[in-house]
N, C-alpha and C positions, 0 to 999 in steps of 0.2 A: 414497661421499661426493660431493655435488655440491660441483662447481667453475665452472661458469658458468650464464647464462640469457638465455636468447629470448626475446622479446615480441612478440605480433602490437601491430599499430600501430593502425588503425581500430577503434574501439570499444572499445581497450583503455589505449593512450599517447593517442592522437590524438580529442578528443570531437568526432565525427563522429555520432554518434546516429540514431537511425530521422526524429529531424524534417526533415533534409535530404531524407533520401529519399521523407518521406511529402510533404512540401511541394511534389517536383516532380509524384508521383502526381496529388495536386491541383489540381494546374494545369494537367495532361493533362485532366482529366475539365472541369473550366471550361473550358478553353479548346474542348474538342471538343463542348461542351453536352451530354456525356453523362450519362445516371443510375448508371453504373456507382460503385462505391464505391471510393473512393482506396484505404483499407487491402488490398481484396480485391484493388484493381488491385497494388498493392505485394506482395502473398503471389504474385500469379503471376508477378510480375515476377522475384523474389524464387528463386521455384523453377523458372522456368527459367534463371535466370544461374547458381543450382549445379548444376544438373543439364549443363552443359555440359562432352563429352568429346569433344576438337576432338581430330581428329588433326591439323592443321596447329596451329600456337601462333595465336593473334588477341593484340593488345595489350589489355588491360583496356578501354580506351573502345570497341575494335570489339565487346566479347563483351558490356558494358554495353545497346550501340547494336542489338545482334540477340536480345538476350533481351526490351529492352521491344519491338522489335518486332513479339514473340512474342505478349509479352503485349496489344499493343492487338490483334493478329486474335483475340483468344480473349475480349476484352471489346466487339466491336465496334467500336472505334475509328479512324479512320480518321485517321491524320496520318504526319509524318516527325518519326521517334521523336530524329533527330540535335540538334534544338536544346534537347530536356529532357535528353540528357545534356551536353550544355555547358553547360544549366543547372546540374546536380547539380553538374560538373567545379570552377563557381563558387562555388558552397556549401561544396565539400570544402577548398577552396584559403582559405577562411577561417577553416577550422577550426583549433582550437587545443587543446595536450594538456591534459587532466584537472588538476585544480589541487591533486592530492597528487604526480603527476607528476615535479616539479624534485625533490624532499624525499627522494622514493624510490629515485629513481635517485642521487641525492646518497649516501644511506646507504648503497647497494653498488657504492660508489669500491673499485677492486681485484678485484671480480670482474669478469671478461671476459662482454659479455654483449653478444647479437645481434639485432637488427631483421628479424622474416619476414615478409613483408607479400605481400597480393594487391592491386600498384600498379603501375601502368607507373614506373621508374626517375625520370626527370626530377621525375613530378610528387611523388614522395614526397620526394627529393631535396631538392626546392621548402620543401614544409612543413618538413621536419627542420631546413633553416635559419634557416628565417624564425622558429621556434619556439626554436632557440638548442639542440638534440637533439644530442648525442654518442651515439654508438654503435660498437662495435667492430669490427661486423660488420653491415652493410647486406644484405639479400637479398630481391629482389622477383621477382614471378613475371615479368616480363619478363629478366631476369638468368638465370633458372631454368629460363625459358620451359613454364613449366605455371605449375598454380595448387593451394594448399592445397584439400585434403589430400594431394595426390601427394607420395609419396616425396622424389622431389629436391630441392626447395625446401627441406625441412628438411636433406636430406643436405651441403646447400651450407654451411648454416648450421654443421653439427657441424664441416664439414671448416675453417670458418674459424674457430672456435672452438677450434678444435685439441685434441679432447678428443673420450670415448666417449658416445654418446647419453644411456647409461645415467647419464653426468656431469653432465646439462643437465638444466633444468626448463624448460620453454615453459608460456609464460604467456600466457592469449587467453581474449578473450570468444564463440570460437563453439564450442559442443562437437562439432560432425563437423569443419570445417577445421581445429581448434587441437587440442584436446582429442585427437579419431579420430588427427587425420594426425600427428602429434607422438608418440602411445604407439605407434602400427606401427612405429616406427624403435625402442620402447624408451626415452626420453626421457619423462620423470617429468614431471606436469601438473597445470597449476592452471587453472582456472577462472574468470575473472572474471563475477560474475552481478550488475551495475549494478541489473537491474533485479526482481531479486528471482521468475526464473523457472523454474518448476519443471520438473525434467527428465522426460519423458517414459520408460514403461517399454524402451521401444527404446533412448535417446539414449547417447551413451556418458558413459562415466564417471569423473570427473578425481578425481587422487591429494586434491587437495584444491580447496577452493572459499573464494574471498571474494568482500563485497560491490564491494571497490574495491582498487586497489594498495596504500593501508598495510598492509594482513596478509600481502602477500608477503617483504618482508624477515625478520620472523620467523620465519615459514615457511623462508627460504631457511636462515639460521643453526643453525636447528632438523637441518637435511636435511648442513650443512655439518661438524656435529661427530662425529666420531666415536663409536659405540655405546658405552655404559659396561659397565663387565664387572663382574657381580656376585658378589661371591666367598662 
């Protein structure tokens, strides 16, 4: 039976969406008068900030600030990649949670349920109040010092949750950080797919899928009652 739940924050609690990040991609390419294409600059940007396996920990703005700079050598660009992400840092810091959000979380008053996030502490911190967020259980990859999908981060999360992984549903919109790194501990998954996108034959694959957080409480109640025994 589950007894509690995780949430990734960005993309899932927190509407942060791809137009923050596509918005600064854009303003890279104007500002550098380049032909390169925003989106394309965004996928590389994109694949190399998860593709990173630091053996020292870097805080989220340093691993942010060395992957676009990754990505302008690879698009020809030539700038200092630090002031588009204090841009993006401004973008995210206005961001506000999804607007079935309060109602959801409202509904599973009583279960214990935890915040996993890939954030430097402070700044998520920030929004969680300024948004008016309760959570039981705060864990950011600065806290954890890695980043989803590694183990620890979620192991932090079970350990404050005080229960078996096998008890927890993690709930997130990415299927290799949320989805991958959530079922390797055992920890039951849902899926959030906002934008209605189909999973690729490789991608992994969650216990269940919605479009948005109203379907997860049911889902949760569903996973909460005991099997019925048919005589």
């Amino acid at each position: 039976m589950v007894q509690a739940v995780s949430f990734d924050a960005f993309g899932t609690i927190i509407d942060t969406g791809r137009d923050a990040l596509l918005s600064v991609s854009r303003a890279v390419v104007e500002d550098a008068g380049s032909r390169a294409d925003p989106d394309a600059l965004l996928a590389t940007w994109d694949r190399y900030f998860f593709a990173q396996d630091l053996e020292e920990f870097l805080l989220l703005a340093e691993v942010t600030e060395d992957s676009l700079a990754r990505a302008f050598a690879d698009h020809g660009i030539e700038a200092d990649p630090r002031p588009y992400v204090e841009m993006l840092e401004r973008e995210w810091q206005r961001s506000r949670p999804y607007p079935e959000v309060a109602s959801v979380l409202a509904s599973l008053d009583g279960m214990p349920r935890a915040l996993v996030s890939n954030a430097d502490d402070a700044f998520l911190r920030g929004i969680l109040e300024q948004a008016g967020l309760r959570f039981d259980v705060v864990v950011t990859s600065e806290r954890a010092r890695c980043y989803k999908p590694r183990p620890r981060i979620f192991e932090m999360a079970v350990e404050g949750l005080r229960t078996r992984p096998e008890a927890i549903v993690h709930v997130g919109d990415s299927l290799e950080a949320d989805v991958a790194g959530a079922a390797r501990l055992g920890m039951r998954t849902i899926w959030v797919n906002r934008s209605g996108a189909r999973p690729g034959p490789g991608d992994p694959r969650p216990d269940h899928e919605v479009r948005d957080l109203t379907g997860v409480p049911g889902i949760l109640e569903a996973l909460r009652e005991p099997p019925r025994i048919v005589k």
